[in-house]
mmCIF file of the N, C-alpha and C atoms, coordinates in Angstrom:
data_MODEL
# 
_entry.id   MODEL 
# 
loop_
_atom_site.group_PDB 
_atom_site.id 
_atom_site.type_symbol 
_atom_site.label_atom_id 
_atom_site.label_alt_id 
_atom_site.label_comp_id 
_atom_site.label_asym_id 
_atom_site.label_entity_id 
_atom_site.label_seq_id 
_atom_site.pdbx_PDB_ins_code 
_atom_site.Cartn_x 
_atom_site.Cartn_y 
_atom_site.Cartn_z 
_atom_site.occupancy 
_atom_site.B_iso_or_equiv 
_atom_site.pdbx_formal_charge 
_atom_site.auth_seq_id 
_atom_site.auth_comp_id 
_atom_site.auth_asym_id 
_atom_site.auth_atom_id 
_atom_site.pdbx_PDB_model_num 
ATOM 1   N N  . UNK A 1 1  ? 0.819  -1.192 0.000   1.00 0.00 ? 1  UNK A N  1 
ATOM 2   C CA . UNK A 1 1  ? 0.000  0.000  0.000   1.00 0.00 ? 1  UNK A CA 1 
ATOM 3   C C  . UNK A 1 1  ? 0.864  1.258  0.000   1.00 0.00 ? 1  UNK A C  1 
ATOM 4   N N  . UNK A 1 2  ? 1.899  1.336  0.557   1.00 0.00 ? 2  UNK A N  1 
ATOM 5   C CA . UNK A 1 2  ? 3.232  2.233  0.961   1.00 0.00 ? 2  UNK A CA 1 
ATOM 6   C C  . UNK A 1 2  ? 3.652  2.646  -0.324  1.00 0.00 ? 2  UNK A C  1 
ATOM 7   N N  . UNK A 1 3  ? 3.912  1.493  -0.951  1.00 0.00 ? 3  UNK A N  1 
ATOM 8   C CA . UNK A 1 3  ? 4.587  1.415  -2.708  1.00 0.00 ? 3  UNK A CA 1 
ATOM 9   C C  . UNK A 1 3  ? 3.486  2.083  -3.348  1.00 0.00 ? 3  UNK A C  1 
ATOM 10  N N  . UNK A 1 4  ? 2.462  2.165  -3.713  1.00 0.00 ? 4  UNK A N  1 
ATOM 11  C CA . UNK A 1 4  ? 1.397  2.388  -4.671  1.00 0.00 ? 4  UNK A CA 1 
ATOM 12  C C  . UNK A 1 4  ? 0.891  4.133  -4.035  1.00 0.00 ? 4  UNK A C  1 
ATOM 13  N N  . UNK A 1 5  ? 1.379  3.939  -2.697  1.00 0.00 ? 5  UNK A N  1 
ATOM 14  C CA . UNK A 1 5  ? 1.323  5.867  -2.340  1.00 0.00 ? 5  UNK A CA 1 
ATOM 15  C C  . UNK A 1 5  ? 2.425  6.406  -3.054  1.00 0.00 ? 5  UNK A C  1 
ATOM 16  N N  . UNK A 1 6  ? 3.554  6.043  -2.641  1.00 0.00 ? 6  UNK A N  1 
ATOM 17  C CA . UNK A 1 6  ? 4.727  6.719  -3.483  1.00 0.00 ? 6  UNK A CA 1 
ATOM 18  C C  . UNK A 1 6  ? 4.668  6.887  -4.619  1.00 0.00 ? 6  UNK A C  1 
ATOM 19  N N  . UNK A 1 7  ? 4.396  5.856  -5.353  1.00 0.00 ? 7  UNK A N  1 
ATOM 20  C CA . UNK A 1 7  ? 4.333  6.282  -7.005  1.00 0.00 ? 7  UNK A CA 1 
ATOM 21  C C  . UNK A 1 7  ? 3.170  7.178  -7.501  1.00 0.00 ? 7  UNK A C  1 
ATOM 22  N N  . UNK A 1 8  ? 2.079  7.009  -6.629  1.00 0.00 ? 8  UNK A N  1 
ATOM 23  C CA . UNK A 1 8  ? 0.938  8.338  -6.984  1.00 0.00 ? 8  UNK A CA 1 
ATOM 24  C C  . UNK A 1 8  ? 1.508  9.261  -6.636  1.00 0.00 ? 8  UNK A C  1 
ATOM 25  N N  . UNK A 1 9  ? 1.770  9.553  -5.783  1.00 0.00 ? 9  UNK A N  1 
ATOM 26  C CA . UNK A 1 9  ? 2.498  10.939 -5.334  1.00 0.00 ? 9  UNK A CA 1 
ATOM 27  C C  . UNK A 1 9  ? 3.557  11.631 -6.654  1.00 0.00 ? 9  UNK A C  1 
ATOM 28  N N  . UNK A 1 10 ? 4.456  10.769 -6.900  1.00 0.00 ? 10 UNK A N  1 
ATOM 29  C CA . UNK A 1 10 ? 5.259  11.229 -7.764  1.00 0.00 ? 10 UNK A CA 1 
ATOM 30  C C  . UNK A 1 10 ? 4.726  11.122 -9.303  1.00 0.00 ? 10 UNK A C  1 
ATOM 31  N N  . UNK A 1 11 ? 4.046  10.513 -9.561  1.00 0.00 ? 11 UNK A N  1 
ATOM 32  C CA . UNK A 1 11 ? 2.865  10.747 -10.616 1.00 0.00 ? 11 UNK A CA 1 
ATOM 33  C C  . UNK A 1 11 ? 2.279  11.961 -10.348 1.00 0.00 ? 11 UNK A C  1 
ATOM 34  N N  . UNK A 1 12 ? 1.616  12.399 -9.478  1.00 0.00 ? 12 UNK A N  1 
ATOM 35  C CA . UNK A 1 12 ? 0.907  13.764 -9.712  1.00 0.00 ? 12 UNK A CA 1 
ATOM 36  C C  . UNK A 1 12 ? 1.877  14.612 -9.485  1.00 0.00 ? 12 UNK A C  1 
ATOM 37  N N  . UNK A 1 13 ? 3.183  14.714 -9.213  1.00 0.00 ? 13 UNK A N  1 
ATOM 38  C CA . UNK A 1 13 ? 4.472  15.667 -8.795  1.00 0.00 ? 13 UNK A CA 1 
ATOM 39  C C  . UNK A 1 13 ? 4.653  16.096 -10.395 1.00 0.00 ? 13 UNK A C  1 
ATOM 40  N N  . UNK A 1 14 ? 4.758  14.919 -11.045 1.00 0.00 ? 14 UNK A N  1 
ATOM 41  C CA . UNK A 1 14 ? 4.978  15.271 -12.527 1.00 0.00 ? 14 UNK A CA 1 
ATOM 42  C C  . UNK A 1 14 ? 4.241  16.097 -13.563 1.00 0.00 ? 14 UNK A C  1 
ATOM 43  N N  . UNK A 1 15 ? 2.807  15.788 -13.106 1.00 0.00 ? 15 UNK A N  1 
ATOM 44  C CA . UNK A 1 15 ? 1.338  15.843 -14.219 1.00 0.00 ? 15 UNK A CA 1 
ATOM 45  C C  . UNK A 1 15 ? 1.491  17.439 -13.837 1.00 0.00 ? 15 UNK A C  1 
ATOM 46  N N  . UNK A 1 16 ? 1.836  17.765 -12.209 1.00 0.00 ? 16 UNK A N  1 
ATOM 47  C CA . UNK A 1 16 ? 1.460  18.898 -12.192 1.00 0.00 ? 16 UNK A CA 1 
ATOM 48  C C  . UNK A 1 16 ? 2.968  19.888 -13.023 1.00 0.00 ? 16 UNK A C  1 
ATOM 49  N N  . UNK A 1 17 ? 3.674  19.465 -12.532 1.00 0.00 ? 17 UNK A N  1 
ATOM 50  C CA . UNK A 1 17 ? 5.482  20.012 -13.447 1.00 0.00 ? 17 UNK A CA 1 
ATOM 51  C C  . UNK A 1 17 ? 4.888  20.107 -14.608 1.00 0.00 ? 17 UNK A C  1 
ATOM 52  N N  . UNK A 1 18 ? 4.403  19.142 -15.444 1.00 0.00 ? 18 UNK A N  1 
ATOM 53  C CA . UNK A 1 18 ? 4.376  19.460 -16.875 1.00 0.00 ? 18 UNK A CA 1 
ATOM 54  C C  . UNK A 1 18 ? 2.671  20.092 -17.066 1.00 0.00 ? 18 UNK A C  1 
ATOM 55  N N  . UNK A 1 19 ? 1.848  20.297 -16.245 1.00 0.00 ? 19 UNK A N  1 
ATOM 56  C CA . UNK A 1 19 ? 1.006  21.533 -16.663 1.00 0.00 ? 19 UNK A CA 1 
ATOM 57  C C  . UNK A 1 19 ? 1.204  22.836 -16.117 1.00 0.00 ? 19 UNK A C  1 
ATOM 58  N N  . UNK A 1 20 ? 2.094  23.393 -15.449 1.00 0.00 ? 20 UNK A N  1 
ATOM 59  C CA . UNK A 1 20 ? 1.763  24.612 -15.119 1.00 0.00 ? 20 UNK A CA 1 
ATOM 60  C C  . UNK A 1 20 ? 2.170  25.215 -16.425 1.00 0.00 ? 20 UNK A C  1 
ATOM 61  N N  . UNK A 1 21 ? 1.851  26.477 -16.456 1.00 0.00 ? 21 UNK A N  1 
ATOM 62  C CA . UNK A 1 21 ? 1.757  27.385 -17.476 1.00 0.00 ? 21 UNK A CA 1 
ATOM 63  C C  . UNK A 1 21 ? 2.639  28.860 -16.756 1.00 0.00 ? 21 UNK A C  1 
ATOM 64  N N  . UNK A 1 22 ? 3.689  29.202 -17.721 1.00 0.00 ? 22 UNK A N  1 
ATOM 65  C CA . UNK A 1 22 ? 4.009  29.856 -16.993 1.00 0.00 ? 22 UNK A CA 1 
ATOM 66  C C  . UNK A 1 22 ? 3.512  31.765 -18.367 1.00 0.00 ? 22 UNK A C  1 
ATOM 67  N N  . UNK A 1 23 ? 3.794  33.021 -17.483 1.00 0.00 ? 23 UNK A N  1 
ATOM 68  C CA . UNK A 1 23 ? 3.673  33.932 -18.270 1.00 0.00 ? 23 UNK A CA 1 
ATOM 69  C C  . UNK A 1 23 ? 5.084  34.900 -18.411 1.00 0.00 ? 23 UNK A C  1 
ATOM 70  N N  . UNK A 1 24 ? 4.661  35.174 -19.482 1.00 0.00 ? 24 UNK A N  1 
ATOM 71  C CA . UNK A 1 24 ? 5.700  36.780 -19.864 1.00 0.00 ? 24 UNK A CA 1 
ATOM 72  C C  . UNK A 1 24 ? 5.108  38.105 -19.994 1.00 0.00 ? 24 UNK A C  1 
ATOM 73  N N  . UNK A 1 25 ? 5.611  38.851 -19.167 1.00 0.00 ? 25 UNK A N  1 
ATOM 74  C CA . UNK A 1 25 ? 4.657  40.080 -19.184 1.00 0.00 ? 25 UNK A CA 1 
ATOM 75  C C  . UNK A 1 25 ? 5.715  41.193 -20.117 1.00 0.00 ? 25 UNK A C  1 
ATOM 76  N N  . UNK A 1 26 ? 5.553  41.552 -21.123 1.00 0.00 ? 26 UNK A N  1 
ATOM 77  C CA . UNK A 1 26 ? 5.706  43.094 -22.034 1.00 0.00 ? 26 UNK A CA 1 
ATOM 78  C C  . UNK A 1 26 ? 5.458  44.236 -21.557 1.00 0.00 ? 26 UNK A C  1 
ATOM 79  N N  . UNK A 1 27 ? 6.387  45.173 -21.122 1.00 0.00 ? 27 UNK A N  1 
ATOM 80  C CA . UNK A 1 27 ? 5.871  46.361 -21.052 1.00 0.00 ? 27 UNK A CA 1 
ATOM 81  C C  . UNK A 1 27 ? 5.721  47.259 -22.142 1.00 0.00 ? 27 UNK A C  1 
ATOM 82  N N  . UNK A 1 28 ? 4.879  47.605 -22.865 1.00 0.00 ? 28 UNK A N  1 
ATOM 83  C CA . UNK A 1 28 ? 4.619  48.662 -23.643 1.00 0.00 ? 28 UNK A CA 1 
ATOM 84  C C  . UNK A 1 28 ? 4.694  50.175 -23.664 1.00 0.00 ? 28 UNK A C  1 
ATOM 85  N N  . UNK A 1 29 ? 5.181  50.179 -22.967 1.00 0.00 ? 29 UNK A N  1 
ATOM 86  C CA . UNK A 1 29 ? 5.363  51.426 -22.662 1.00 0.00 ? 29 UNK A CA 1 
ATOM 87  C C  . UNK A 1 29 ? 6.878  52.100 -22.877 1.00 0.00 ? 29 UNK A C  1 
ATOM 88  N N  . UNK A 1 30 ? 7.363  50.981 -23.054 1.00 0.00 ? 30 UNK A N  1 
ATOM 89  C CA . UNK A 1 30 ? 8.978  51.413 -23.460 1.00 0.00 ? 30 UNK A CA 1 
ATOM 90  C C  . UNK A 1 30 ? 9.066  51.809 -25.207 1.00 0.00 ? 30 UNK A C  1 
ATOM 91  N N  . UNK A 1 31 ? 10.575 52.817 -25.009 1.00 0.00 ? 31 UNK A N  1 
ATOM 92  C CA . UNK A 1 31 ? 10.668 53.292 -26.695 1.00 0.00 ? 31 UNK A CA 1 
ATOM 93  C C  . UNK A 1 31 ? 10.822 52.096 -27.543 1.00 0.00 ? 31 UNK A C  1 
ATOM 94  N N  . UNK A 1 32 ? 10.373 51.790 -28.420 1.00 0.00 ? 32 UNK A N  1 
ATOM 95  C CA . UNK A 1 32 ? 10.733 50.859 -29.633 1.00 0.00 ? 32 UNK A CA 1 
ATOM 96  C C  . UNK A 1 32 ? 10.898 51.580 -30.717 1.00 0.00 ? 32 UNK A C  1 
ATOM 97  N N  . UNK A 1 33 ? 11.254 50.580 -31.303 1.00 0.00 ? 33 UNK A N  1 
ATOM 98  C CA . UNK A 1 33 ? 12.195 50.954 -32.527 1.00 0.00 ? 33 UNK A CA 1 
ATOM 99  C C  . UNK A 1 33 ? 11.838 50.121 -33.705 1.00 0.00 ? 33 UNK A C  1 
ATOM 100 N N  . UNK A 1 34 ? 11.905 49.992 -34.852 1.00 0.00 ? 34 UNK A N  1 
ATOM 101 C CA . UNK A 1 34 ? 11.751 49.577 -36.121 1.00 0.00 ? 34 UNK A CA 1 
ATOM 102 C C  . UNK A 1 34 ? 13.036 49.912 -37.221 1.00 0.00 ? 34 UNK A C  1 
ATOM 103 N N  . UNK A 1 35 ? 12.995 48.677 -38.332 1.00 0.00 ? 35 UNK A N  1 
ATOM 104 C CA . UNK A 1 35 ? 13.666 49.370 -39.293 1.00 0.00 ? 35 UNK A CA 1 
ATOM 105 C C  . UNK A 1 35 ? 13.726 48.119 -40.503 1.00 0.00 ? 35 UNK A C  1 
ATOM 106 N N  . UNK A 1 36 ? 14.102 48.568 -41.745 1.00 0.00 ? 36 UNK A N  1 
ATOM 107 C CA . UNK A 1 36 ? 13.955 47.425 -42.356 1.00 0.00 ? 36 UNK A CA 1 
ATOM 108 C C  . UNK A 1 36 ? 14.871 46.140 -42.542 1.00 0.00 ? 36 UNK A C  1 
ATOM 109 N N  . UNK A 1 37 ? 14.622 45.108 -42.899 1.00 0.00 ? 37 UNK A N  1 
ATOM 110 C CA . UNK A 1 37 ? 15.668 43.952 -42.861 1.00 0.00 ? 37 UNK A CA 1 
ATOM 111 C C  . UNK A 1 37 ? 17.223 44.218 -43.062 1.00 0.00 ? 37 UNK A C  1 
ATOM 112 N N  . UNK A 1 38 ? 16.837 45.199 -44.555 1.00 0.00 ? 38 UNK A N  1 
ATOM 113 C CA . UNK A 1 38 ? 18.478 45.482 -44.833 1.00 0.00 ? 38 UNK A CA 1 
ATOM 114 C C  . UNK A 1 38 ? 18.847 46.274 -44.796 1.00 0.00 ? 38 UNK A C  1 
ATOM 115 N N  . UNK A 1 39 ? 18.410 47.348 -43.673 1.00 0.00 ? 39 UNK A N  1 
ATOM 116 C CA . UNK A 1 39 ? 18.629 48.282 -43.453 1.00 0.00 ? 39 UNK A CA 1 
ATOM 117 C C  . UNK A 1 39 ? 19.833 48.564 -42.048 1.00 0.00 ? 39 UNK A C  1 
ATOM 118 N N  . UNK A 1 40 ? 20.222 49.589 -41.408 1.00 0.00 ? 40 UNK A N  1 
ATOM 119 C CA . UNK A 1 40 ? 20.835 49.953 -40.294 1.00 0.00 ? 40 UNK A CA 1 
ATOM 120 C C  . UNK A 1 40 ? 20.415 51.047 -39.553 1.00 0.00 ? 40 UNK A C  1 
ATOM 121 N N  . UNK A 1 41 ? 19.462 51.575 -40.407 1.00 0.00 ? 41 UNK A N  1 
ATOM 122 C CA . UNK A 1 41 ? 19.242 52.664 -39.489 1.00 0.00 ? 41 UNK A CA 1 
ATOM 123 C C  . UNK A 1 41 ? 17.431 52.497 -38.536 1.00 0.00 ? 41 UNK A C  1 
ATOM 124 N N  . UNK A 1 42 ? 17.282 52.740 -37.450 1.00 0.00 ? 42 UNK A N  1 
ATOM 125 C CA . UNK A 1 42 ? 16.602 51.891 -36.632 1.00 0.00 ? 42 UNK A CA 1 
ATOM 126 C C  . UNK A 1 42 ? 15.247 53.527 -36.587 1.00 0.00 ? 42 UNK A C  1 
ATOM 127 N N  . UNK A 1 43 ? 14.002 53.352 -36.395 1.00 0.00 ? 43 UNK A N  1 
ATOM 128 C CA . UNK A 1 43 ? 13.104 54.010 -36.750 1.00 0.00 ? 43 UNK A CA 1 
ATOM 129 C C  . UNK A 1 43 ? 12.688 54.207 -35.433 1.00 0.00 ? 43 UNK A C  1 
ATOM 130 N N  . UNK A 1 44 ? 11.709 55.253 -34.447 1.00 0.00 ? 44 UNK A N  1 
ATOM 131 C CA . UNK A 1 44 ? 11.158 55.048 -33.233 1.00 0.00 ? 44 UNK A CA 1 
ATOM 132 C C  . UNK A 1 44 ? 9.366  54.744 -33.771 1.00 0.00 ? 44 UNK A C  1 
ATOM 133 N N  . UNK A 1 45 ? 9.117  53.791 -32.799 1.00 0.00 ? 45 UNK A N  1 
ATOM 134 C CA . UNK A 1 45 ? 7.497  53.708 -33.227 1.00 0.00 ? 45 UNK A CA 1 
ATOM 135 C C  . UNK A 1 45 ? 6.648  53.073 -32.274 1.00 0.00 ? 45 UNK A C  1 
ATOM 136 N N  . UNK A 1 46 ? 5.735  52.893 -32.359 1.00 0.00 ? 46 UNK A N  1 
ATOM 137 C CA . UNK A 1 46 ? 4.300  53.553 -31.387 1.00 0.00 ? 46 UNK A CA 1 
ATOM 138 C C  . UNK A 1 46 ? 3.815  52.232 -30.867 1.00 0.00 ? 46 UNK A C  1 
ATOM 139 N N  . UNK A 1 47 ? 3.818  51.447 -30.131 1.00 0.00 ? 47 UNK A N  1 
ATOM 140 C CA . UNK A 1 47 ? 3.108  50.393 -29.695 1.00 0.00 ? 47 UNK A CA 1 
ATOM 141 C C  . UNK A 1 47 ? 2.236  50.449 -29.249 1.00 0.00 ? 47 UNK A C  1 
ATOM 142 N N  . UNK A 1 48 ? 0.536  49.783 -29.342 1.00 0.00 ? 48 UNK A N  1 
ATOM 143 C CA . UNK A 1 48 ? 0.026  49.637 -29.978 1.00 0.00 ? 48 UNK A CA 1 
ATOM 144 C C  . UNK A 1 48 ? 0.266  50.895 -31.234 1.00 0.00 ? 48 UNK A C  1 
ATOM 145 N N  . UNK A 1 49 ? 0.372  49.801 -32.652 1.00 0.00 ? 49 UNK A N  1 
ATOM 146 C CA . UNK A 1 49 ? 0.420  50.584 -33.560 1.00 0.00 ? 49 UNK A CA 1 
ATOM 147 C C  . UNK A 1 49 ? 0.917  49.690 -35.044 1.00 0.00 ? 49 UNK A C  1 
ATOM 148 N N  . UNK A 1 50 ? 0.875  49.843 -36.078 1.00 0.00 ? 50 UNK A N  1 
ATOM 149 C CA . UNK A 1 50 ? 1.100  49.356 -37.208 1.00 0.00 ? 50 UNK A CA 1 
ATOM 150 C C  . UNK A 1 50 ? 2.513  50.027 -38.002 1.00 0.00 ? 50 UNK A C  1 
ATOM 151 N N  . UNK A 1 51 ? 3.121  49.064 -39.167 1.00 0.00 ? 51 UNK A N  1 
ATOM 152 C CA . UNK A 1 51 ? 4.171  49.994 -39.308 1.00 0.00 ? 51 UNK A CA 1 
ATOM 153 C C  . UNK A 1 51 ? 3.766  50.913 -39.918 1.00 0.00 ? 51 UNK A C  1 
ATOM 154 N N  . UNK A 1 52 ? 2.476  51.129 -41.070 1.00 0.00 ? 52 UNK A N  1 
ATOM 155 C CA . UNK A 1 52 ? 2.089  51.943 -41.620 1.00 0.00 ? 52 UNK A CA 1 
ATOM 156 C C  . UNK A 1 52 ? 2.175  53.219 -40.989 1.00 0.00 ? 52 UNK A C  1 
ATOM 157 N N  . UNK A 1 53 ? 1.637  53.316 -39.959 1.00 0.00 ? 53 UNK A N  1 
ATOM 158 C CA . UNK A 1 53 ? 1.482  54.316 -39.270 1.00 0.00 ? 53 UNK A CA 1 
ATOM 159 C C  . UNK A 1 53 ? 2.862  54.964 -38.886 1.00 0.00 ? 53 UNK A C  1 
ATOM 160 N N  . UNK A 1 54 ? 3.631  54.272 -38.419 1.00 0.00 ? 54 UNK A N  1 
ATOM 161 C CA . UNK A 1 54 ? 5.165  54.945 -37.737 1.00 0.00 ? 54 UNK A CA 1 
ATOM 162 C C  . UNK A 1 54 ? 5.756  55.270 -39.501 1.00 0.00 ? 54 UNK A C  1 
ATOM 163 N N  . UNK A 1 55 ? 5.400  54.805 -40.510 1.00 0.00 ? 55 UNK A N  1 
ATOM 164 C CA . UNK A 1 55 ? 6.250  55.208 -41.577 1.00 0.00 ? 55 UNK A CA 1 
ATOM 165 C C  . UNK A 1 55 ? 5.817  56.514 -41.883 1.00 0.00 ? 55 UNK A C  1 
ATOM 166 N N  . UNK A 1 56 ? 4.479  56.538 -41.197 1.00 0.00 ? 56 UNK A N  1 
ATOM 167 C CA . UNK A 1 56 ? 4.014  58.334 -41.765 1.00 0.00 ? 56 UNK A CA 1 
ATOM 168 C C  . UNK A 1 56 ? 4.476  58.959 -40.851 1.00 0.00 ? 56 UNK A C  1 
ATOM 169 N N  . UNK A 1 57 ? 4.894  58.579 -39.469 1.00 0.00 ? 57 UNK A N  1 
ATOM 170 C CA . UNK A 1 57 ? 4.526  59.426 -38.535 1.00 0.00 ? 57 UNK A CA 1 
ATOM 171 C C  . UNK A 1 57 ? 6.336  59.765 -38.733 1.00 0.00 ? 57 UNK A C  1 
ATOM 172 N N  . UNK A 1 58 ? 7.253  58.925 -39.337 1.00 0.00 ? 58 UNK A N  1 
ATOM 173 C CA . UNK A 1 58 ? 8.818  59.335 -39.639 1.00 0.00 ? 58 UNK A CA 1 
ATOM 174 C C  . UNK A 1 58 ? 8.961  59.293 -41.098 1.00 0.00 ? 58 UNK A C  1 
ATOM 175 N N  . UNK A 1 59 ? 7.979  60.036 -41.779 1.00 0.00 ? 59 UNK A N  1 
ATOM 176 C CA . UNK A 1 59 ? 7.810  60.374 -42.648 1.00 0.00 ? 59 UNK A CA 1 
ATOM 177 C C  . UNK A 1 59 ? 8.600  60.039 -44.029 1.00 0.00 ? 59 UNK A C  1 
ATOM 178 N N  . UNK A 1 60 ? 8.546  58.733 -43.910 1.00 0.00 ? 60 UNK A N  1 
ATOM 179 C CA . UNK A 1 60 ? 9.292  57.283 -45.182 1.00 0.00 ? 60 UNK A CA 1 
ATOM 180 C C  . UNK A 1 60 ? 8.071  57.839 -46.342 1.00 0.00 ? 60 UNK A C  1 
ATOM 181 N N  . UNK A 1 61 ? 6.879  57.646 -45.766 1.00 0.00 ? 61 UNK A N  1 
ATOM 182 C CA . UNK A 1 61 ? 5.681  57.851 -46.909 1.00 0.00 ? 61 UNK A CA 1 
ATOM 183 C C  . UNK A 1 61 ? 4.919  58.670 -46.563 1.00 0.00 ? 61 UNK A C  1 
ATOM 184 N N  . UNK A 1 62 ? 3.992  59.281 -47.566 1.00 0.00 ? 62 UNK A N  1 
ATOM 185 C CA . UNK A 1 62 ? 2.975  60.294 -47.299 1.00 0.00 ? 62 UNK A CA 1 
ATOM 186 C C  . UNK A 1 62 ? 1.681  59.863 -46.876 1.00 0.00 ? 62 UNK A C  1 
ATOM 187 N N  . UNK A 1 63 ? 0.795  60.370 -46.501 1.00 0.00 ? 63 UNK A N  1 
ATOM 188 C CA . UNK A 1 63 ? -0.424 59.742 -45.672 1.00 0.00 ? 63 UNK A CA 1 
ATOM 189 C C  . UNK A 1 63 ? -1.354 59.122 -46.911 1.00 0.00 ? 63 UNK A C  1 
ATOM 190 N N  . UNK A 1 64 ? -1.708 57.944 -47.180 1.00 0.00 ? 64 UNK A N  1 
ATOM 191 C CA . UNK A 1 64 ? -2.326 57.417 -47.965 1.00 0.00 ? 64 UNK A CA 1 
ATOM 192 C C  . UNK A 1 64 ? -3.795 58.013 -48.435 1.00 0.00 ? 64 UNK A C  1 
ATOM 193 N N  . UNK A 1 65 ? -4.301 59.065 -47.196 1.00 0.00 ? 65 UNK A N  1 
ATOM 194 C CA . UNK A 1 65 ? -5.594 59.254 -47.637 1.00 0.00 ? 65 UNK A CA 1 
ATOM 195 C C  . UNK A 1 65 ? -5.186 60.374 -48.663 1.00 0.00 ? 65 UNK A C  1 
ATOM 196 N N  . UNK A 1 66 ? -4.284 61.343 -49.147 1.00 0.00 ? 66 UNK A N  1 
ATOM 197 C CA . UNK A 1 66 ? -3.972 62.589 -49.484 1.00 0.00 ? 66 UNK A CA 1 
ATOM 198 C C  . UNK A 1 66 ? -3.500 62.204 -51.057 1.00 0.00 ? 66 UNK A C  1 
ATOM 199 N N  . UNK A 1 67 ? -4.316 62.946 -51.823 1.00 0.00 ? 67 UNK A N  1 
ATOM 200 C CA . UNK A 1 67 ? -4.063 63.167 -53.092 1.00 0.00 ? 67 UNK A CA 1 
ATOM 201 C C  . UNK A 1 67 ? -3.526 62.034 -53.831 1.00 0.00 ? 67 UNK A C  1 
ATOM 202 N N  . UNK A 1 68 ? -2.212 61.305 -54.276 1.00 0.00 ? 68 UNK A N  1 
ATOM 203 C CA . UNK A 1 68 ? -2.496 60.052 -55.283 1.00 0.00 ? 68 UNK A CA 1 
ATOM 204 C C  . UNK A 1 68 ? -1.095 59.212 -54.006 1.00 0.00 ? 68 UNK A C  1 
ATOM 205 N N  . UNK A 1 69 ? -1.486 59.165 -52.436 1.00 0.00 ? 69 UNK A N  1 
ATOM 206 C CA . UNK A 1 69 ? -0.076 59.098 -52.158 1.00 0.00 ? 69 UNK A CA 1 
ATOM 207 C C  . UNK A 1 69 ? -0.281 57.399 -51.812 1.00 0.00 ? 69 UNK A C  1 
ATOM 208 N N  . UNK A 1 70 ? -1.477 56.945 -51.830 1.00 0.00 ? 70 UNK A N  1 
ATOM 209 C CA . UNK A 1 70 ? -1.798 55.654 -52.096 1.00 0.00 ? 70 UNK A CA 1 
ATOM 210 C C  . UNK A 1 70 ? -0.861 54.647 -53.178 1.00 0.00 ? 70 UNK A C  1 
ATOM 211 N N  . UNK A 1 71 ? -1.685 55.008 -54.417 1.00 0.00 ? 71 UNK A N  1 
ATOM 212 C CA . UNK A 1 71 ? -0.863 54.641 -55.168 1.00 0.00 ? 71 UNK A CA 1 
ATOM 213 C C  . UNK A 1 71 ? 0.911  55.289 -55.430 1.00 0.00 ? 71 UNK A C  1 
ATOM 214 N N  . UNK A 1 72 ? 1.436  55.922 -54.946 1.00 0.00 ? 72 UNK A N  1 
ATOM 215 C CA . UNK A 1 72 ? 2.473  56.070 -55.271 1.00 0.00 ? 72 UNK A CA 1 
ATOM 216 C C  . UNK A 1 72 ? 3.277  55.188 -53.599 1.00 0.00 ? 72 UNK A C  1 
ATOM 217 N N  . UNK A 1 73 ? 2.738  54.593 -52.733 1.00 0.00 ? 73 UNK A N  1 
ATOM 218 C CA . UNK A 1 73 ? 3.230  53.514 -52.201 1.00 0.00 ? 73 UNK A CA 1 
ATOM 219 C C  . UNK A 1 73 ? 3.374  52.563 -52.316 1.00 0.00 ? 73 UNK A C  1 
# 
């Protein structure tokens, strides 16, 4: 009976080891940066946010809604 406690025990020692879940917390709030693959020079940009947006806002491209700047992206 002794034997068959021990090994449950260390059976659920395990089940529980391999389910916990662990987390990573992000702060967002820090500066980030962007830039392109083959590039070197590193961009600042907006988290929550898209790159679209940081390319207008460091002005790579012109705002898509304005005159033909859509198509000329």
């Amino acid at each position: 009976m002794k034997k068959y406690f021990v090994v449950i025990f260390f059976m659920n020692l395990v089940l529980q080891s391999l389910t916990q879940k662990t987390t990573t917390v992000t702060d967002l709030n820090l500066s980030w940066q962007f830039r392109q693959s083959d590039a070197s020079t590193w961009m600042p940009a907006v988290v929550p946010g898209c790159v679209h947006t940081d390319l207008i806002a460091n002005k790579v491209i012109a705002h898509p809604f304005y005159g033909t700047s859509e198509a000329d992206c």
